[in-house]
PDB file of N, CA, C, O and CB in Angstrom:
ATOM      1  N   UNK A   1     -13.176  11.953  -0.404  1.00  0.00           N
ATOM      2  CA  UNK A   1     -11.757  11.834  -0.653  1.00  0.00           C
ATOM      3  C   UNK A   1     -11.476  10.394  -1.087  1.00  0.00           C
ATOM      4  O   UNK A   1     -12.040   9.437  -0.555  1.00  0.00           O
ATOM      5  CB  UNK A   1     -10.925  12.227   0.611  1.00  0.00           C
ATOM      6  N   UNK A   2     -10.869  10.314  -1.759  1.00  0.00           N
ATOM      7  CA  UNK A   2     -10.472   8.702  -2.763  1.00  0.00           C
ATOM      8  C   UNK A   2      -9.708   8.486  -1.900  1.00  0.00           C
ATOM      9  O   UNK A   2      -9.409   9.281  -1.009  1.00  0.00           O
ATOM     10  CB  UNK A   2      -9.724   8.551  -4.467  1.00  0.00           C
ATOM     11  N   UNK A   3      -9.151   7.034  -2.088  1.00  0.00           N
ATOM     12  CA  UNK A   3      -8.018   6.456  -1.308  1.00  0.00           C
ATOM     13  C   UNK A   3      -6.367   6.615  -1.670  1.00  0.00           C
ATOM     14  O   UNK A   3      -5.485   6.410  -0.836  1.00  0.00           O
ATOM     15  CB  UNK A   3      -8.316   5.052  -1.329  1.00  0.00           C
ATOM     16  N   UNK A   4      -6.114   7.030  -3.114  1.00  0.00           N
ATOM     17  CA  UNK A   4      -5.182   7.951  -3.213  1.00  0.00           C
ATOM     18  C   UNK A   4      -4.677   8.984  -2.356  1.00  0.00           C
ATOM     19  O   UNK A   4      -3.766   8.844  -1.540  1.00  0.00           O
ATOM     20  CB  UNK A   4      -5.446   8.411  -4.022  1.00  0.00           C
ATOM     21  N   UNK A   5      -5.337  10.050  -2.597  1.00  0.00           N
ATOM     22  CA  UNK A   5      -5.876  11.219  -1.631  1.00  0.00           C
ATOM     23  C   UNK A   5      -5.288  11.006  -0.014  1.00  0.00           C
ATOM     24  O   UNK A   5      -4.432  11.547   0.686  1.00  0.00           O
ATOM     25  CB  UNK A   5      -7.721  11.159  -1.623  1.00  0.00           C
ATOM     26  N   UNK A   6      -6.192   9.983   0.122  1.00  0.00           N
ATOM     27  CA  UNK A   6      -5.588   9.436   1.411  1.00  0.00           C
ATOM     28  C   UNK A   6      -4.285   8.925   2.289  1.00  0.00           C
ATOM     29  O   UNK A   6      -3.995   8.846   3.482  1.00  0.00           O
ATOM     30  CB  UNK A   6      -6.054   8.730   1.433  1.00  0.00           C
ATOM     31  N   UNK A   7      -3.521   8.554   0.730  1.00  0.00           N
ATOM     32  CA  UNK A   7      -2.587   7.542   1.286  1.00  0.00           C
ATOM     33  C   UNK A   7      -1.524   8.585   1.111  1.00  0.00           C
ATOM     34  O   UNK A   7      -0.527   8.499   1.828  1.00  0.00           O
ATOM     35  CB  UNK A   7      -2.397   5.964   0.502  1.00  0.00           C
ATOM     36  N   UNK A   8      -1.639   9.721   0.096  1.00  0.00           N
ATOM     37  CA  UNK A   8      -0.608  10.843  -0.169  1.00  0.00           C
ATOM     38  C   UNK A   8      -0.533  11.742   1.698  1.00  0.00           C
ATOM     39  O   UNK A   8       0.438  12.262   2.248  1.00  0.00           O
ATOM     40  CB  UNK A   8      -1.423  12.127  -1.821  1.00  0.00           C
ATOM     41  N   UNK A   9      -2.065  11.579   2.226  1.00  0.00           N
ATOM     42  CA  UNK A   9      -2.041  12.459   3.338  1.00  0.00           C
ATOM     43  C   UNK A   9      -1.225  11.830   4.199  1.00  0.00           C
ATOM     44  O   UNK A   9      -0.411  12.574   4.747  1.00  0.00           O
ATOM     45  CB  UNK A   9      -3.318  12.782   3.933  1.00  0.00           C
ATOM     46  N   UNK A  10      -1.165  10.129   4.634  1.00  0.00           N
ATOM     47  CA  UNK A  10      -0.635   9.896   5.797  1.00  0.00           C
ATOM     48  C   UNK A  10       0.735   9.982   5.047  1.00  0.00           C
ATOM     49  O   UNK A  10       1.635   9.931   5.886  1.00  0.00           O
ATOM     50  CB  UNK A  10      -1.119   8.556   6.650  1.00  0.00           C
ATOM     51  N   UNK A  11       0.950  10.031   4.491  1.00  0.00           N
ATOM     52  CA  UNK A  11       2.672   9.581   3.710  1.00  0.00           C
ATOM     53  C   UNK A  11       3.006  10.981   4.151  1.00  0.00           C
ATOM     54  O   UNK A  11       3.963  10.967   4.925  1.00  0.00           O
ATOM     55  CB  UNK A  11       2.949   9.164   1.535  1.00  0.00           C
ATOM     56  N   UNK A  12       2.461  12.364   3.879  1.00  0.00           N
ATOM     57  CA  UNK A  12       2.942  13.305   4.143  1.00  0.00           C
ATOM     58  C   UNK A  12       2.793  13.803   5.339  1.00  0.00           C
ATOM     59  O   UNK A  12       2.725  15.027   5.459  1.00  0.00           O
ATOM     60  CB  UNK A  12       2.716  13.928   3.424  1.00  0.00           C
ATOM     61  N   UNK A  13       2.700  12.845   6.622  1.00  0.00           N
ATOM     62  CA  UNK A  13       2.440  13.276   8.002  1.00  0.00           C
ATOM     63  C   UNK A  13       3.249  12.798   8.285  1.00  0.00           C
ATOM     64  O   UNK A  13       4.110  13.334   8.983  1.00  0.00           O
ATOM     65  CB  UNK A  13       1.399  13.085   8.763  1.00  0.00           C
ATOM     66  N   UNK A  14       3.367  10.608   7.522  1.00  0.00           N
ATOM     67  CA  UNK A  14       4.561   9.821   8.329  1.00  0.00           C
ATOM     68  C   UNK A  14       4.755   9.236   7.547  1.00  0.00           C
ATOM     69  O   UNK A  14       4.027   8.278   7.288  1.00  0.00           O
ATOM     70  CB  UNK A  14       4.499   9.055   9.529  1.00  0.00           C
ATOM     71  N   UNK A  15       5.968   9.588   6.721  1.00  0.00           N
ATOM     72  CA  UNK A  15       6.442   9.069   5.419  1.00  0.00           C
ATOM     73  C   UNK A  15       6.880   7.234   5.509  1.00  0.00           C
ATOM     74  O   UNK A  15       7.160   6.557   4.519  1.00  0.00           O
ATOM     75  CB  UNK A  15       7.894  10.123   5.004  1.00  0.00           C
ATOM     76  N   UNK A  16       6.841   6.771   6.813  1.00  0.00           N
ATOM     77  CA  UNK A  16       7.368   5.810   7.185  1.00  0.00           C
ATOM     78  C   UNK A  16       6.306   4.623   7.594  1.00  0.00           C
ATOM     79  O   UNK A  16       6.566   3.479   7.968  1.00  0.00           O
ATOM     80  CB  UNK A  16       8.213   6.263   8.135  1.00  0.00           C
ATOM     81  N   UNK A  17       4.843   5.345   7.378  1.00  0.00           N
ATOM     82  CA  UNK A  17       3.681   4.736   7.893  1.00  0.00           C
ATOM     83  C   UNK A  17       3.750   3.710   6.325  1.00  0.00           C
ATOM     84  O   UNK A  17       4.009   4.318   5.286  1.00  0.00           O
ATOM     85  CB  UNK A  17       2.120   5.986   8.315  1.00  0.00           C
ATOM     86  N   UNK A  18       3.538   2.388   6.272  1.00  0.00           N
ATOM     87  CA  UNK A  18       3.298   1.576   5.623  1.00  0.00           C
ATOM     88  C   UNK A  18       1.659   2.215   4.914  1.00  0.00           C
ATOM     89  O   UNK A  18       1.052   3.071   5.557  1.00  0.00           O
ATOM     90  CB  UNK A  18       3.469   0.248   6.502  1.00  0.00           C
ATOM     91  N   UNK A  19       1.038   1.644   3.454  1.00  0.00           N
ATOM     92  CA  UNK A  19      -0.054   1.872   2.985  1.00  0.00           C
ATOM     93  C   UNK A  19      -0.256   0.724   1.973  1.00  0.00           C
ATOM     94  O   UNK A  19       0.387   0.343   0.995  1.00  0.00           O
ATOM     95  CB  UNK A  19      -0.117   3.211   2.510  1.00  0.00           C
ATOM     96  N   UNK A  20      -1.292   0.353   2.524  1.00  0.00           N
ATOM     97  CA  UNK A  20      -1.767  -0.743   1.446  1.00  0.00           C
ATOM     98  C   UNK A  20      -3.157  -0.226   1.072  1.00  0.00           C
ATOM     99  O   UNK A  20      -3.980   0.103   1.926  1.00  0.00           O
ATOM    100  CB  UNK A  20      -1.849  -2.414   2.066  1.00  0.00           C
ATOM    101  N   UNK A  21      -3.419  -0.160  -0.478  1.00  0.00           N
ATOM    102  CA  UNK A  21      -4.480  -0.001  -0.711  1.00  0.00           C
ATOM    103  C   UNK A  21      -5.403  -0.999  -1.016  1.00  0.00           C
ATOM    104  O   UNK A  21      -4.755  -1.903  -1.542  1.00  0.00           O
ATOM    105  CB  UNK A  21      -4.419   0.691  -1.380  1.00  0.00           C
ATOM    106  N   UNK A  22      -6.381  -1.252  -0.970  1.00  0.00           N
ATOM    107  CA  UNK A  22      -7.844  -2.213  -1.420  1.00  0.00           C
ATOM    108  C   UNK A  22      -8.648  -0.947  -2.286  1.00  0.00           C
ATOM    109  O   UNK A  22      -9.169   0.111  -1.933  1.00  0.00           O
ATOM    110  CB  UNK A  22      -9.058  -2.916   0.322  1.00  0.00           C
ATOM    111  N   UNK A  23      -8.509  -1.460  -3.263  1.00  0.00           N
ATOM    112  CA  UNK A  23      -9.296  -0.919  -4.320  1.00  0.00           C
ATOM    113  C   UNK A  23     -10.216  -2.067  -5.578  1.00  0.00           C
ATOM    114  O   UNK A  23      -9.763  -2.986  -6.260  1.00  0.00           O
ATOM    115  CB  UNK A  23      -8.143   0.020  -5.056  1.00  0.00           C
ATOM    116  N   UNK A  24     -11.199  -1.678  -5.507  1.00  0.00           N
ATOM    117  CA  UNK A  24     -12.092  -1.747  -6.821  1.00  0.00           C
ATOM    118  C   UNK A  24     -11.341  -1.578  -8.314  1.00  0.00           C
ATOM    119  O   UNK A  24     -11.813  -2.133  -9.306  1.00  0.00           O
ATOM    120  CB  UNK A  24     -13.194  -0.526  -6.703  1.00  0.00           C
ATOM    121  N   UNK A  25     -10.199  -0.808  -8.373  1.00  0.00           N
ATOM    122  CA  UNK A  25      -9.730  -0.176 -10.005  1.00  0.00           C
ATOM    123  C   UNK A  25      -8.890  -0.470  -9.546  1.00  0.00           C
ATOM    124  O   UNK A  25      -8.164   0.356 -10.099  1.00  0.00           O
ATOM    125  CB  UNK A  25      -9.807   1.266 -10.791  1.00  0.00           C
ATOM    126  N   UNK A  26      -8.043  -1.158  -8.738  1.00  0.00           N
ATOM    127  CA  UNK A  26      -6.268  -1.230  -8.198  1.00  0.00           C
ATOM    128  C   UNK A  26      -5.540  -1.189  -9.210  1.00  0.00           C
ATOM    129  O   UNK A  26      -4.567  -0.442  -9.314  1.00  0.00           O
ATOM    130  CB  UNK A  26      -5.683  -2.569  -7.416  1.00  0.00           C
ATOM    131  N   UNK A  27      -6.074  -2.288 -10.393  1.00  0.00           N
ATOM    132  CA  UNK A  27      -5.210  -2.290 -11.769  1.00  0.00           C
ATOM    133  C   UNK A  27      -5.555  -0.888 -12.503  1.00  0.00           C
ATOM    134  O   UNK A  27      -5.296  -1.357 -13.611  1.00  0.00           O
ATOM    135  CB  UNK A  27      -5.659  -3.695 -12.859  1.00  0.00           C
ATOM    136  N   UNK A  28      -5.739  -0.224 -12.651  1.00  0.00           N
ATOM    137  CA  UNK A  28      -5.532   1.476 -12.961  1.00  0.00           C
ATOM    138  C   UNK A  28      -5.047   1.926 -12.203  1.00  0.00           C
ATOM    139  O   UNK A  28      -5.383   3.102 -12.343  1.00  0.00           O
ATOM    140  CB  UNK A  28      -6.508   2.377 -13.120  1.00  0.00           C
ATOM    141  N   UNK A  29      -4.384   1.874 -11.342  1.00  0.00           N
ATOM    142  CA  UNK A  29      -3.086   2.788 -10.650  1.00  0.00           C
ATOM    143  C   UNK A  29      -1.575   2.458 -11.304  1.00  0.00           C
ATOM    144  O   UNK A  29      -0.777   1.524 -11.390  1.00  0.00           O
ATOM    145  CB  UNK A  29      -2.950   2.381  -8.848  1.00  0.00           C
ATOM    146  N   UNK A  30      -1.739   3.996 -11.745  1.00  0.00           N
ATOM    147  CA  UNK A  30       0.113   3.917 -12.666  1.00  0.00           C
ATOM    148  C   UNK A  30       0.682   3.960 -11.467  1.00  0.00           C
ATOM    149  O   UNK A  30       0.305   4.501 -10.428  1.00  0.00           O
ATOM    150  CB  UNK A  30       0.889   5.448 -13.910  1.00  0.00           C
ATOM    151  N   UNK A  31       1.820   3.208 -11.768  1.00  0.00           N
ATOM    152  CA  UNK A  31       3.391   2.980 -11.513  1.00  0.00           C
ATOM    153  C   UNK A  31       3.560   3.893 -10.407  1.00  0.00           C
ATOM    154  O   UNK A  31       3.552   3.536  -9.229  1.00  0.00           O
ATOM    155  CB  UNK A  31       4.474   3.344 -12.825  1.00  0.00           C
ATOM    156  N   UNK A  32       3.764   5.462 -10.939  1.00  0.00           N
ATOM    157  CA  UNK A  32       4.056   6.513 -10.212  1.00  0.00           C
ATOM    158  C   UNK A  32       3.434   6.987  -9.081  1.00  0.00           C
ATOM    159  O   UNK A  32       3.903   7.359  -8.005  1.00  0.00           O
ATOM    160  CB  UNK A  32       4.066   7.309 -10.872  1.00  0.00           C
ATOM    161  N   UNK A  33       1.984   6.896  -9.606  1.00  0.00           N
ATOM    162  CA  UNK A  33       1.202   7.110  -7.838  1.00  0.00           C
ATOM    163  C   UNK A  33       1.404   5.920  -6.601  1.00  0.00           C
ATOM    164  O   UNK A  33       1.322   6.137  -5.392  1.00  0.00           O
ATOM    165  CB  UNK A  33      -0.733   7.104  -8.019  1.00  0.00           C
ATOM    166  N   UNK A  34       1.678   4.660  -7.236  1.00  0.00           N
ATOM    167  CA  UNK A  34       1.942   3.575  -6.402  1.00  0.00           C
ATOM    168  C   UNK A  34       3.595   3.846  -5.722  1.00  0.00           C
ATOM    169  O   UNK A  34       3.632   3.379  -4.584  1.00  0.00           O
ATOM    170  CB  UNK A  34       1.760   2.114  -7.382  1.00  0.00           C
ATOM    171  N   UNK A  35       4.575   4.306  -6.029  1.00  0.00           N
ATOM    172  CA  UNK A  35       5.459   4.903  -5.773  1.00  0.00           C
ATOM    173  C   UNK A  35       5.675   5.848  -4.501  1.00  0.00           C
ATOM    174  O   UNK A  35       6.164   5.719  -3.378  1.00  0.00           O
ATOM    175  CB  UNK A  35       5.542   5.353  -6.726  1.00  0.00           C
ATOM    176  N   UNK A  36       5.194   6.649  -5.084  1.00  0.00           N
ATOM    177  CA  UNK A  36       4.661   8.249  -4.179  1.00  0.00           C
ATOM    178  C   UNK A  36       4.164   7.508  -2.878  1.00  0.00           C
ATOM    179  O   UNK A  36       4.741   7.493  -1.791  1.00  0.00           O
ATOM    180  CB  UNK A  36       3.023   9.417  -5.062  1.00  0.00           C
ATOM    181  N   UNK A  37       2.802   6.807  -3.259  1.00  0.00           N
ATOM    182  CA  UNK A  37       2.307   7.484  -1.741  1.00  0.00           C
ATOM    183  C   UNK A  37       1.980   5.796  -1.617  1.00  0.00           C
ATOM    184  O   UNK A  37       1.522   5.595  -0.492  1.00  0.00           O
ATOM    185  CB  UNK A  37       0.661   9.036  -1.562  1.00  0.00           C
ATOM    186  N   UNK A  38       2.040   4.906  -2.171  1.00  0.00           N
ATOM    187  CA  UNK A  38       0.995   3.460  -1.626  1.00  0.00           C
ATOM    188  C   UNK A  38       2.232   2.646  -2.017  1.00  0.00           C
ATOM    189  O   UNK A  38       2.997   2.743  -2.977  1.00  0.00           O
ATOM    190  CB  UNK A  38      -0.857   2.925  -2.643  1.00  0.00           C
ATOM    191  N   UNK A  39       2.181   1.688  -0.816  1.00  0.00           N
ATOM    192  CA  UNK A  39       3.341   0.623  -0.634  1.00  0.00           C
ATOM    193  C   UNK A  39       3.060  -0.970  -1.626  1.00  0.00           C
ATOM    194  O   UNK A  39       3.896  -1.612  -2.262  1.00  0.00           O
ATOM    195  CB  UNK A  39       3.368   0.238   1.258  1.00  0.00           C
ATOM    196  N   UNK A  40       1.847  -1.193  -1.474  1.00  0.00           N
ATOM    197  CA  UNK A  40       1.304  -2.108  -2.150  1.00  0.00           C
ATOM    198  C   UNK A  40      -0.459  -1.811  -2.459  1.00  0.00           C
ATOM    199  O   UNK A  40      -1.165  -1.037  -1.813  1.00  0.00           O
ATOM    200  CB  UNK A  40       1.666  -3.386  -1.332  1.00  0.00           C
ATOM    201  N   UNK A  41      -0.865  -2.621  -3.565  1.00  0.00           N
ATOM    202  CA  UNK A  41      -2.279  -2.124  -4.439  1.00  0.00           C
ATOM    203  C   UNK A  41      -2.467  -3.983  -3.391  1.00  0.00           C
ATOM    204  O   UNK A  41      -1.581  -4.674  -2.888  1.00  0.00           O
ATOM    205  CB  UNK A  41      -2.338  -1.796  -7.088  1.00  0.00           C
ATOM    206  N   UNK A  42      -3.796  -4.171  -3.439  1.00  0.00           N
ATOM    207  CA  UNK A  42      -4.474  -5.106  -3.918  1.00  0.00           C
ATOM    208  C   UNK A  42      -5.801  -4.574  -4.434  1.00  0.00           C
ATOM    209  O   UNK A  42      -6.364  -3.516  -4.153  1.00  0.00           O
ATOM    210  CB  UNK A  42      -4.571  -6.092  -2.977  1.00  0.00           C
ATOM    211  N   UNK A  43      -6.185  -5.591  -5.287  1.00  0.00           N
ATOM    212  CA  UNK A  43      -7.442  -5.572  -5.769  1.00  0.00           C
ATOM    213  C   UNK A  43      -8.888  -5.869  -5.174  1.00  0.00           C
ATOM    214  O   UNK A  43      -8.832  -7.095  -5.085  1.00  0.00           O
ATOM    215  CB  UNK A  43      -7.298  -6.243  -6.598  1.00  0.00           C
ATOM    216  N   UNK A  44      -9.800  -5.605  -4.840  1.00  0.00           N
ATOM    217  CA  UNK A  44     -11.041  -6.287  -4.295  1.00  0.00           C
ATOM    218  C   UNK A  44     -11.698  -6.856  -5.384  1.00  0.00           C
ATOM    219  O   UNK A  44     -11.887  -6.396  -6.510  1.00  0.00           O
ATOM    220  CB  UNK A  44     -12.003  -5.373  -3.548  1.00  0.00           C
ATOM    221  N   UNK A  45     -12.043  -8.002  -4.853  1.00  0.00           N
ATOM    222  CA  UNK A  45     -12.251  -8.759  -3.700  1.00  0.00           C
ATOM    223  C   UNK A  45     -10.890  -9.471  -3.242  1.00  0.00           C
ATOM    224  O   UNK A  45     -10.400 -10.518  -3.665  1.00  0.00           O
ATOM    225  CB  UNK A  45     -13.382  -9.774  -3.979  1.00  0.00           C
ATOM    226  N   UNK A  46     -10.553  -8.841  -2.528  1.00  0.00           N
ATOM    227  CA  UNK A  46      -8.961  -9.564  -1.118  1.00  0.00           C
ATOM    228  C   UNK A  46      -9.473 -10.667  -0.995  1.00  0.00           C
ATOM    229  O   UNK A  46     -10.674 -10.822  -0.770  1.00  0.00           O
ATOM    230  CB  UNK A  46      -8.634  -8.843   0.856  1.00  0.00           C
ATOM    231  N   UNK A  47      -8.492 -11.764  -1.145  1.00  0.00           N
ATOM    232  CA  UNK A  47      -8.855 -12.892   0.005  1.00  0.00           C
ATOM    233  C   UNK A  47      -7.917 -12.785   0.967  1.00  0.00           C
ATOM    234  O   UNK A  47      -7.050 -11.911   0.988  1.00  0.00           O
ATOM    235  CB  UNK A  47      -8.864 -14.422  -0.456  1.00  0.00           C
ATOM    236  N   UNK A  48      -8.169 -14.329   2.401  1.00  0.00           N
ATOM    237  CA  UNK A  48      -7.757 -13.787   2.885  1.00  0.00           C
ATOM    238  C   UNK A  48      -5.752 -13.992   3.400  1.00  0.00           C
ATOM    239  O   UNK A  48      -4.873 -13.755   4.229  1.00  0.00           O
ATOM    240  CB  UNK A  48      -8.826 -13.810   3.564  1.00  0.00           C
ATOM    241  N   UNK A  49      -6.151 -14.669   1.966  1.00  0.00           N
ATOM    242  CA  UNK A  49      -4.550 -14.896   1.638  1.00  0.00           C
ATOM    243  C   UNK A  49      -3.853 -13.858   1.174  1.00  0.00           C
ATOM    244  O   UNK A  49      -2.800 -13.509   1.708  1.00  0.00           O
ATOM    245  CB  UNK A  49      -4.277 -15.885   0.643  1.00  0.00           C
ATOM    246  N   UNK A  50      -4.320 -13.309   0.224  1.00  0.00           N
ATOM    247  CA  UNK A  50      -3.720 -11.748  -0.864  1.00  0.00           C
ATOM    248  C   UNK A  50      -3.712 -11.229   0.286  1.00  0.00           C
ATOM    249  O   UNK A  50      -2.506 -11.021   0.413  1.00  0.00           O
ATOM    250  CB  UNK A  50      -4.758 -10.734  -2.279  1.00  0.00           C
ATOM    251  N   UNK A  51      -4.417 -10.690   1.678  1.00  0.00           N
ATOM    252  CA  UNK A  51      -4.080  -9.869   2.632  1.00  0.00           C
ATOM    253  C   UNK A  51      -3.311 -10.222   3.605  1.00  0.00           C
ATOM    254  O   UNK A  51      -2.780  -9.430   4.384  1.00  0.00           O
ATOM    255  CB  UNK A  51      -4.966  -9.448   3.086  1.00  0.00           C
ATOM    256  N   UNK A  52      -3.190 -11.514   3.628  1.00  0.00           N
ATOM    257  CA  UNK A  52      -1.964 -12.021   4.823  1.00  0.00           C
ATOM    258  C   UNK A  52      -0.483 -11.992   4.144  1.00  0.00           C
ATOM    259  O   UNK A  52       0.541 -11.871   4.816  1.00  0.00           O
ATOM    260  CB  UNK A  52      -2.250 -13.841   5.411  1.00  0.00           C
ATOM    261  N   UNK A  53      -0.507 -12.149   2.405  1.00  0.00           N
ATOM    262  CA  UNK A  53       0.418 -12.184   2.028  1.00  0.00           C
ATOM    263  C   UNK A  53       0.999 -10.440   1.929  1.00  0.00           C
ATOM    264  O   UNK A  53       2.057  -9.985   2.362  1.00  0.00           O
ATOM    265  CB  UNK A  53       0.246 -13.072   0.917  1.00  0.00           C
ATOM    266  N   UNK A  54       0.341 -10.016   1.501  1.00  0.00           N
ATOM    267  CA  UNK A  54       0.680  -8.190   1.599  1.00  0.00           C
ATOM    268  C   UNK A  54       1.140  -7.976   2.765  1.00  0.00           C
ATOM    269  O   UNK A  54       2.363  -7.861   2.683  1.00  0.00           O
ATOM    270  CB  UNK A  54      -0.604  -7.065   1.472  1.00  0.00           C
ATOM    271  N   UNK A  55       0.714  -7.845   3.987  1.00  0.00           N
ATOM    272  CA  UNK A  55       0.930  -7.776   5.647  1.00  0.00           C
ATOM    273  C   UNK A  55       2.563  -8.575   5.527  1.00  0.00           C
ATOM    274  O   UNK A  55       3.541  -7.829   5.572  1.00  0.00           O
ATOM    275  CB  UNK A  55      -0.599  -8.899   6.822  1.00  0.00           C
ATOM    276  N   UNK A  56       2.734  -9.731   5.413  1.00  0.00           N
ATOM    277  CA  UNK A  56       3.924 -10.552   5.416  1.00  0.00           C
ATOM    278  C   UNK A  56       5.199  -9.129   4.511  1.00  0.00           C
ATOM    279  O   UNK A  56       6.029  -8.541   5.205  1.00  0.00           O
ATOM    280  CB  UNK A  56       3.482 -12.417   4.311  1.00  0.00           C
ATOM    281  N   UNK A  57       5.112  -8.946   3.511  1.00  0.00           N
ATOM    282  CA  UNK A  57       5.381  -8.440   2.320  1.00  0.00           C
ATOM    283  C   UNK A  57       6.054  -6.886   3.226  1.00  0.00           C
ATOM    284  O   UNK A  57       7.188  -6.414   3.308  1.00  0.00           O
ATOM    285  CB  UNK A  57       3.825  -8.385   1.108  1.00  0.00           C
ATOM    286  N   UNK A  58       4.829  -6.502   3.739  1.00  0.00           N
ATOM    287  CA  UNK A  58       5.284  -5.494   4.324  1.00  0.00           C
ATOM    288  C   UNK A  58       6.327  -5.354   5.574  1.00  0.00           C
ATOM    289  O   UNK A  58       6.959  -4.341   5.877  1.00  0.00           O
ATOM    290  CB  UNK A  58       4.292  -5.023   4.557  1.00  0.00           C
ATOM    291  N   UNK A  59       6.343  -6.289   6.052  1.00  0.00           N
ATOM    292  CA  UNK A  59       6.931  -6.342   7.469  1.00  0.00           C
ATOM    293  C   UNK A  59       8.272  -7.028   7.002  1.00  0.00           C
ATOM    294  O   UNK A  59       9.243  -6.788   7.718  1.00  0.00           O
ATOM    295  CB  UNK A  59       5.959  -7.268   8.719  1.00  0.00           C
ATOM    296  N   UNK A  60       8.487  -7.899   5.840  1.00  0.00           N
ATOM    297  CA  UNK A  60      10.121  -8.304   5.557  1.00  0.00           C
ATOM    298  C   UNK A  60      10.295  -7.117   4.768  1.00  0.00           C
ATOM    299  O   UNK A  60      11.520  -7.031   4.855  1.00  0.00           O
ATOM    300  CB  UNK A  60      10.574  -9.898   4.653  1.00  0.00           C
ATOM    301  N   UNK A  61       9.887  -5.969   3.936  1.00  0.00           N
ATOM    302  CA  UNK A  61      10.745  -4.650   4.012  1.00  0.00           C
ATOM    303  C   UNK A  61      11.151  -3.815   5.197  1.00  0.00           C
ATOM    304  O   UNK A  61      12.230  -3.248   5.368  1.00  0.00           O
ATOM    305  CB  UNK A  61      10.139  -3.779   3.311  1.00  0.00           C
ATOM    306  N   UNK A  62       9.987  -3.842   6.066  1.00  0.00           N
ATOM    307  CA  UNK A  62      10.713  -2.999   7.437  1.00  0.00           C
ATOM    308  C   UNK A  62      11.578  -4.018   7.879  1.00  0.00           C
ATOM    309  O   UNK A  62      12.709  -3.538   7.798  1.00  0.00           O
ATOM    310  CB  UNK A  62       9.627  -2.475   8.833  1.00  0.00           C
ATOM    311  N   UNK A  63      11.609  -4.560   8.078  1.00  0.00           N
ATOM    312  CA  UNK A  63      12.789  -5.760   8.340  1.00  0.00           C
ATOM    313  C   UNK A  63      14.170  -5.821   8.033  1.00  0.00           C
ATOM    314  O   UNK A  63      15.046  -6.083   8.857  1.00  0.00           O
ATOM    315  CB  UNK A  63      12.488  -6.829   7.731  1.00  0.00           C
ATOM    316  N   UNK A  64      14.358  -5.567   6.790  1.00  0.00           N
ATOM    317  CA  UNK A  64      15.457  -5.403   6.006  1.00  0.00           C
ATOM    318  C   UNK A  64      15.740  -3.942   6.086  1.00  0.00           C
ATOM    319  O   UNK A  64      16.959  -3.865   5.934  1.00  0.00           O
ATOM    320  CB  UNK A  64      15.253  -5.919   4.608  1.00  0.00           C
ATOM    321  N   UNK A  65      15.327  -2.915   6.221  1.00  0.00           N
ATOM    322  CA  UNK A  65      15.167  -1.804   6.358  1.00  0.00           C
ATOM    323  C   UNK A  65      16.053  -1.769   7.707  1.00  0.00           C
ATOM    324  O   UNK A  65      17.213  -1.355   7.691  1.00  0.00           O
ATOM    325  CB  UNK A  65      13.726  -1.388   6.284  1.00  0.00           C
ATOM    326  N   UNK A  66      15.525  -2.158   8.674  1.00  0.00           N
ATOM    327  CA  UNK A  66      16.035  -1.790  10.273  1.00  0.00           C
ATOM    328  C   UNK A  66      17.054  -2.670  10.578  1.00  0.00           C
ATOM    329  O   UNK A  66      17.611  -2.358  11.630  1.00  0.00           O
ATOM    330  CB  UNK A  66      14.889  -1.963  11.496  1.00  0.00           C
ATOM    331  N   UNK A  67      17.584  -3.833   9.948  1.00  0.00           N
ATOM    332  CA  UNK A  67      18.749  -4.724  10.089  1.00  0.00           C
ATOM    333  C   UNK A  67      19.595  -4.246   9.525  1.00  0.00           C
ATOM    334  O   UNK A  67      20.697  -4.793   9.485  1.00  0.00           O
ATOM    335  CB  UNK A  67      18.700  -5.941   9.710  1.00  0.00           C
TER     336      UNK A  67
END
């Protein structure tokens, strides 16, 4: 199962569960699947800034969300 695949499953269990993907091809994900089911792409190789900054990224939308 790809990580697409994946991120469509938890989205459709807990639409509210955050998804960040790490991918190899991140830049080939259209628009629309990033939409649907994945909150943010990064690319691999992550450092470990691109992943602290995503994490940050994510938590001032729930943030703004629940205020």
């Amino acid at each position: 199962m790809d990580g697409l695949t994946v991120a469509r499953k938890i989205k459709a269990i807990s639409p509210d569960t955050p998804v960040i993907l790490l991918s190899g091809w991140g830049f080939r994900i259209r628009s629309e699947e990033v939409r649907e089911a994945i909150d943010l792409v990064l690319t691999k190789p992550a450092t470990y800034q691109q992943i602290r900054r995503a994490l940050s990224q994510i938590w001032n939308r729930r943030m703004a969300i629940t205020n």
